[in-house]
N, C-alpha and C positions, 0 to 999 in steps of 0.2 A: 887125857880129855880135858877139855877146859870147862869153865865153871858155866860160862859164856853158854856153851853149847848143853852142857848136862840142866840148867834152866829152863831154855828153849826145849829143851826135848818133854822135859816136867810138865810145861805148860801143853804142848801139841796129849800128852798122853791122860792127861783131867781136864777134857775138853768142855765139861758141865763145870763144872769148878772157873775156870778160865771165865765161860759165858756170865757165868754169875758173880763173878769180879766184876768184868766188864759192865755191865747191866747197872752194877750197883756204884760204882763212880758215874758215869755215863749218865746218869739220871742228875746225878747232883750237878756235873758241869753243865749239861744242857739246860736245866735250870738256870742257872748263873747270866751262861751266855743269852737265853732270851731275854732273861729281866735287864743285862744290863744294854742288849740290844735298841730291847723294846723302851728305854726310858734314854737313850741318845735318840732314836729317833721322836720320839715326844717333845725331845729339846729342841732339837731342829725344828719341828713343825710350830710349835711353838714362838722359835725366833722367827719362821718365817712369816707368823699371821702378825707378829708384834713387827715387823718391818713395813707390813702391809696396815697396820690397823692407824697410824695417824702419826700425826705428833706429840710428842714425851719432851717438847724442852718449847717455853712461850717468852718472849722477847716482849713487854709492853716498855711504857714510856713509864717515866717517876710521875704520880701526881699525889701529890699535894691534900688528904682528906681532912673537912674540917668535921666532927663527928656533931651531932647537932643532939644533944639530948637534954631531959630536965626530970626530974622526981621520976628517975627510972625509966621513963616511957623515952624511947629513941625518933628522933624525926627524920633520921637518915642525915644522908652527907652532903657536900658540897664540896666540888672542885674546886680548887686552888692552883692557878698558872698551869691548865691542860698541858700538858707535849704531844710534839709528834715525833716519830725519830726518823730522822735524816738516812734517806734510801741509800748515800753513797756509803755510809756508814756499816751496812749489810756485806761492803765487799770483804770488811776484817776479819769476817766469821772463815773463808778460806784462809785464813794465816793460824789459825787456831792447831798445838800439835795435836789432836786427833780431830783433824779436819776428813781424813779418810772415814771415822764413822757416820757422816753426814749425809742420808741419802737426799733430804730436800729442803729446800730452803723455802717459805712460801710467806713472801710478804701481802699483806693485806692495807686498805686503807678505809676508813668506815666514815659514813655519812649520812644524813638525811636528807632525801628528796621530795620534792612536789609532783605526785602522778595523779592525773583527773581528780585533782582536787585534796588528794589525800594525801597524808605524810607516811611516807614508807623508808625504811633502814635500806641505802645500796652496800654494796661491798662489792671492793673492787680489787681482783686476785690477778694474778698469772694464771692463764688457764693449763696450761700444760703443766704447772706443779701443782696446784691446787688439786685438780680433779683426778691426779694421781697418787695425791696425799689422800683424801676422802674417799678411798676405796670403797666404802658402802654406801655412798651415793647413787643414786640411780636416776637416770634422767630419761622421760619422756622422750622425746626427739634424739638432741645431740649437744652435746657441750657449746659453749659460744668459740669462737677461731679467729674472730676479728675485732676491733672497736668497735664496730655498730652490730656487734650482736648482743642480745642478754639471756639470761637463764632466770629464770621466775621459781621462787620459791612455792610447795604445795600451797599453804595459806594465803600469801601474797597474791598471787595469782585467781587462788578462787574469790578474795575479794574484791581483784580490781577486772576479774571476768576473763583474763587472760588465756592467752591458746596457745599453741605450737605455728607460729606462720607471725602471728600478729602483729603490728608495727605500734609501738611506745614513743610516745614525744617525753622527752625529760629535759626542760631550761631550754626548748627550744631545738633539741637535737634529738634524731629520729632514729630506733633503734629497733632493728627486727626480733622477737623472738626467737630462739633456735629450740629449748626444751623447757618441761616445767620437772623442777626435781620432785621426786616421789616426800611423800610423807616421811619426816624423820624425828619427827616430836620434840621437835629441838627450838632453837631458836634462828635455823637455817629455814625453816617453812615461812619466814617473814623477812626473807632475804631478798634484793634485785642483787643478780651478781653479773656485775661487768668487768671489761679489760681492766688491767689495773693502771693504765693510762688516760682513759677515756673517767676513769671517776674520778681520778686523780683533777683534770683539767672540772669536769663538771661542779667537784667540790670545792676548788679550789686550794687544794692542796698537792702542786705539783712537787716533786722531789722528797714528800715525805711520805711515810706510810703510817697506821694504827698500831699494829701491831704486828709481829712474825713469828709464825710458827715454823718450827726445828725437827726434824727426822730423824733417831739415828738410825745408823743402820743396821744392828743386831739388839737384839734383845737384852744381853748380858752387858753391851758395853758401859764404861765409867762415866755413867750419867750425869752424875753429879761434878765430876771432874771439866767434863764438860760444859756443865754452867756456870764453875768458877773461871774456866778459859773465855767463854763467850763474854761474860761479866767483865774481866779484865781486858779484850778489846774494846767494849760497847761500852765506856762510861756512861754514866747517866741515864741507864734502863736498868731495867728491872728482868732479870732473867732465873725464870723456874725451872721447875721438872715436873712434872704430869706422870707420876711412875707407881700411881694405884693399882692399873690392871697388868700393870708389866710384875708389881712383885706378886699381884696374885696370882698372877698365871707360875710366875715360877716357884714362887712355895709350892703350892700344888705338886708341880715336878719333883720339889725339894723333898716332899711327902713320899711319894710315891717312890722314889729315888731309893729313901730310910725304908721303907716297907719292904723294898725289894731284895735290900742288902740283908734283913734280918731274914728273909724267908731263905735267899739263897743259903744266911751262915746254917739255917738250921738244915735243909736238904746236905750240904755239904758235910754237915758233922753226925746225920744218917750215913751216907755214904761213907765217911770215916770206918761207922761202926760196925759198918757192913763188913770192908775190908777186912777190920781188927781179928772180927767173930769168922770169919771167913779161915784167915791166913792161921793163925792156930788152931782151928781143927785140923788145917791140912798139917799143920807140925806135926801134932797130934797123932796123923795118922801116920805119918813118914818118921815113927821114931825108930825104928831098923834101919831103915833108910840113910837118916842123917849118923845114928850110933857106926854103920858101915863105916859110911865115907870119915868117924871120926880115928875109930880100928886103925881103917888105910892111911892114915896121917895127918887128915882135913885139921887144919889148926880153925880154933873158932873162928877167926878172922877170914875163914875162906865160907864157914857154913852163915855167917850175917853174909856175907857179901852173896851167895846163893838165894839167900831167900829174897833177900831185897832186889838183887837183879830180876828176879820172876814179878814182886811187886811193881818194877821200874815197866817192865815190858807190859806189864796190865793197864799200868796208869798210862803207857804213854797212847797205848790204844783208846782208852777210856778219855782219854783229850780230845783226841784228833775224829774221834766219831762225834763227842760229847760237844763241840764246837759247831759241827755239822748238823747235826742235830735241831742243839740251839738255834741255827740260823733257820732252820727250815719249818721250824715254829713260831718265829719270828713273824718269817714271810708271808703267815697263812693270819696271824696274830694284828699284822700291821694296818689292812686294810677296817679290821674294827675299832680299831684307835684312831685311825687318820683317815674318817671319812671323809674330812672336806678337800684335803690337799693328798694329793699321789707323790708319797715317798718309794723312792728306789733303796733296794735292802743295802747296807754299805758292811761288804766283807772289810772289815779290818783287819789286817793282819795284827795290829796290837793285840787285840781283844780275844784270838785266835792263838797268837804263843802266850799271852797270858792262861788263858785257858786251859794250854798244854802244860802249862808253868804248874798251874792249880794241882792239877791231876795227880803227876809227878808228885808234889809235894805233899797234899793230903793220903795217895797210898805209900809212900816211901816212910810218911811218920805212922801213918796205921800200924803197918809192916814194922817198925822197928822193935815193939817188944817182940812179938812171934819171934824174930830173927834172936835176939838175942836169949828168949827162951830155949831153945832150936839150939843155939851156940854151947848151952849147958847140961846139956843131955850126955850123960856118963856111956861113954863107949860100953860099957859089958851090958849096956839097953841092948844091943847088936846081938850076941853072943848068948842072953835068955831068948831072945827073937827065935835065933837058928834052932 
C-alpha cells in the first residue's frame, strides 16, 4: 500500500478532524485574500478618480518677481518681463519618453475684458479638453462647441445678470451664452470661458497661451520624472507637480495596505496554531498506529512523509476553498468601499496560486514538528498498545 493512499484513507476516516483543519487555515487565507483583494481594488478605484480628478503637472511661463517690502511689512510684487509660451512649443510634450502617461494636455490663455462696463477675467480653453479635465464642473445649459459661444462663470454671471440663451458683446464681437457653470468657490465662479482661439484673437495674443495644465494618466505614474522630461523639452517655463491629493489619497492606501498585512500575518499565525495543536493530538492519538507501521519497517523517513502528506492534502483544500472564499467577501465587501464608481471583482490567478502557495506552506511548517515527533516514537509503543 502506498503511503499516498494510506493518507488519503487517514483523512476520509477523521472526517471532524479533516473539517477542522480545513476551517482553521481556510479562515486565515480567506482573510489574506479579501484584504489583499479589497486594497487592489481601492488602488484601482483610487487611480481611477486621480485620472478623473484634474491636473498634477502646471506648465507656467518664467516671470521675473521683484519682491517689494520694507521694516518687515511686505507690499507684494511686481512683474518683471511677463511671458507667454509659445503654443507651437506644446507639440514637444508628445516627444516626451512617457509621453504614453498623458491623458490631456489643456492649454489656457488669460485676460481681461470690458463687459457693460465692467472688468471681468476671460479664459480661453479648448473645450473638449478642458471640460474633460474638470470633471467636477457642472454646467447649467451645455459647454460652449464653437467660437461665438461662452460659458459664464456662477459669480460672473450673477454680476453681470447673465442667462443661459443670452447674447455678450465683448470688443465688439457678439457671443451667445450656452451655460452658467455651477458654484465652485474657486476662482472659476469669476471666469468668462471661451474658445481658445477666439480669446486668443480678442486679447491679442494669438499663438501664445498662459499657462498648461498636464494629466497624467494613472495615479502611481513617475510624476516627477515627468516634469523633469516636460522641463527639458519646454526651455524657459516653469513646470510643477500638483501631487498633494495624489499622495494623500495613496498614503491612506499605503495605511490601510500596512494594516491589512499585519491583520492577515496575525490570522495566519492563528491558523498556524491551529494546525500545530491540531496535528499532534492526532500523533498523539495514532501512537499504535504509527509504532505498527514502524514494527512493519516504516523507516522515519516514510512516517514525516505520512503526516505531512495528510497536512499537504489539508492545506491544499484549505487554499483553493480559502481563495474562494476570500473573493466572495470581497464581492459582497466592495460595493461599501466603492460607492461612487462600480468595480468589477478581478479573479486573479496570481493572488489565487499565491494563496494556494500560503496554505501549503503555513500547514506543511505547522505539520513539521508533529511529523517528526511521530518519526521518533519507539516501535515497542505498538507492542504495549496490543
Amino acid at each position: 500500500m502506498r503511503l499516498r493512499t494510506i493518507a488519503f484513507n487517514n483523512l476520509r476516516r477523521r472526517k471532524s478532524r479533516l473539517a477542522f483543519l480545513v476551517i482553521g487555515l481556510l479562515v486565515g487565507i480567506a482573510t489574506v485574500v479579501t484584504l489583499m483583494s479589497l486594497s487592489e481594488a481601492m488602488t484601482a478605484e483610487a487611480r481611477h478618480k486621480m485620472e478623473n480628478f484634474g491636473a498634477n503637472i502646471l506648465i507656467t511661463p518664467h516671470t521675473d518677481q521683484l519682491s517689494l517690502s520694507y521694516g518687515g511689512i511686505t507690499l507684494g510684487g511686481v512683474s518683471v518681463d511677463p511671458r507667454e509660451i509659445p503654443q507651437g512649443l506644446l507639440e514637444r510634450i508628445d516627444t516626451i519618453p512617457n509621453r504614453r502617461n498623458i491623458a490631456a494636455v489643456a492649454p489656457k490663455v488669460l485676460g481681461a475684458v470690458d463687459v457693460n462696463g465692467e472688468r471681468v477675467l476671460m479664459m480661453g480653453v479648448l473645450p473638449d479638453k478642458e471640460f474633460h479635465l474638470k470633471r467636477w464642473w457642472t454646467v447649467d445649459g451645455r459647454p460652449l462647441s464653437s467660437d461665438s459661444e461662452i460659458v459664464a462663470g456662477s459669480a460672473v454671471a450673477s454680476r453681470l445678470g447673465l442667462s443661459m440663451g443670452d447674447e455678450v458683446a465683448i470688443s465688439g464681437r457678439a457671443f451667445m451664452v450656452t451655460g452658467v457653470l455651477r458654484e465652485t468657490v474657486s476662482q472659476d465662479d469669476d471666469l468668462l470661458i471661451v474658445s481658445l482661439a477666439a480669446a486668443q484673437a480678442l486679447l491679442g495674443k494669438q499663438g501664445v497661451v498662459s499657462l498648461v495644465e498636464v494629466a497624467a494618466l494613472c495615479g502611481d505614474c513617475p510624476v516627477e520624472d515627468m516634469v523633469n522630461q516636460i522641463s527639458a523639452v519646454l526651455p524657459g517655463v516653469k513646470v510643477g507637480a500638483i501631487q498633494q491629493v495624489v499622495k494623500t489619497r495613496m498614503h491612506a492606501i499605503e495605511q490601510f495596505q500596512a494594516f491589512s498585512l499585519g491583520v492577515a500575518t496575525v490570522v495566519i499565525l492563528i491558523g498556524a496554531l491551529v494546525v500545530f495543536v491540531t496535528m499532534m493530538g492526532s500523533v498523539n492519538e495514532r501512537t499504535r498506529e504509527i509504532g505498527i507501521f514502524r514494527a512493519l519497517g516504516f523507516r522515519r523517513g516514510h512516517v514525516v512523509s505520512l503526516i505531512l502528506m495528510e497536512a499537504s492534502w489539508v492545506s491544499l483544500m484549505a487554499g483553493v476553498l480559502g481563495y474562494l472564499a476570500g473573493m466572495g467577501v470581497t464581492r459582497m465587501l466592495l460595493p461599501v468601499f466603492a460607492k461612487e464608481h462600480s468595480l468589477h471583482l478581478n479573479w486573479d490567478p496570481v493572488l489565487g496560486g499565491g494563496a494556494i502557495l500560503l496554505a501549503l506552506l503555513v500547514g506543511t511548517l505547522a505539520s513539521l514538528y508533529p511529523a517528526l515527533h511521530a518519526s521518533r516514537l519507539d516501535p515497542t509503543e505498538a507492542l504495549r498498545a496490543l
